[in-house]
C-alpha positions, -999 to +999 in steps of 0.1 A: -342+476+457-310+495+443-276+487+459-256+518+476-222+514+469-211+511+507-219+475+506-193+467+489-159+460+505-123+450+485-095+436+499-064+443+479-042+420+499-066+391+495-047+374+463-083+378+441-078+404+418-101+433+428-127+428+397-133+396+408-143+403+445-167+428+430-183+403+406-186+376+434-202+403+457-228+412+429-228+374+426-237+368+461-262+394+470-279+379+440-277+350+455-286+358+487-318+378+478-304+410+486-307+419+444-327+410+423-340+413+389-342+449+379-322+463+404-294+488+397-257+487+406-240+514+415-225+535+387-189+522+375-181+557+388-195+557+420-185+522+435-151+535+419-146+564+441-163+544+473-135+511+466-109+538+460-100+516+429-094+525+390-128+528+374-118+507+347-111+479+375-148+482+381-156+488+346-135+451+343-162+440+366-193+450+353-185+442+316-179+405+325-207+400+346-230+418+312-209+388+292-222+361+320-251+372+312-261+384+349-268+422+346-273+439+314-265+479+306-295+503+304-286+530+285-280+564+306-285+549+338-266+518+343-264+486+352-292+464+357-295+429+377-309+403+349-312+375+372-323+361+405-317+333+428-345+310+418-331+313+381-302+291+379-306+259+389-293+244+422-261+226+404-253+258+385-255+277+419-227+251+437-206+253+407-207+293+411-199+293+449-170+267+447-157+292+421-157+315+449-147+299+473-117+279+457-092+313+461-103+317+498-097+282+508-066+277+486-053+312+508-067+296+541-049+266+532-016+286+526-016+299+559-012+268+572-050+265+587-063+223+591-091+212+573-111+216+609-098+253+611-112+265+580-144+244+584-152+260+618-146+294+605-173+285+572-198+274+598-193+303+625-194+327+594-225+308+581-243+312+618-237+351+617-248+356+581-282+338+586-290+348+618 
């Protein structure tokens, strides 16, 4: 299953620089099954003009997610998803969602949220993503 470029979303004001909430999104619907191996991604092009960012910003994007090793470039039609869920193994996935996660709860942190705060918003978040 291809990936339309509407499920993406960036949020400039966030702190994360824009390439990177794009590589953690491709990251995460890896991760969550919603890609997998063989899919497409949008073109650079195309989720440029739906983000109503630079292309190169998504260009950024893609070319370090080729260098990680998780999609690779198909010549003429773009990028392909290299890797699935089940690939990496369950210490590699942690390490890859606390890398994630570290600029969200450093922000939450900065706006003065408690430990308890942030926690309840993880697991209410958590409850409407896997229901």
């Amino acid at each position: 299953m291809d990936i339309s470029s509407s499920q993406f979303q960036v949020h400039p004001s966030s702190g994360v620089p824009i390439y990177r909430q794009i590589m953690d999104q491709v990251r995460s619907l890896v991760a969550a099954g919603n890609l997998g191996d063989g899919d497409m991604l949008p073109s650079t092009r195309e989720l440029a003009a739906a983000l109503e960012v630079n292309m190169m910003t998504v260009s950024k994007a893609y070319s370090k997610l080729e260098a990680d090793g998780a999609v690779v470039r198909v010549r003429g039609r773009g990028m392909r998803v290299v890797g699935t869920r089940s690939s990496s193994s369950l210490a590699d996935r942690k390490k890859q969602a606390a890398g994630m996660l570290e600029p969200i709860v450093l922000q939450a942190v900065h706006l003065g949220l408690t430990d308890e705060q942030i926690q309840a918003i993880v697991q209410r978040l958590l409850r409407e993503k896997r229901s």
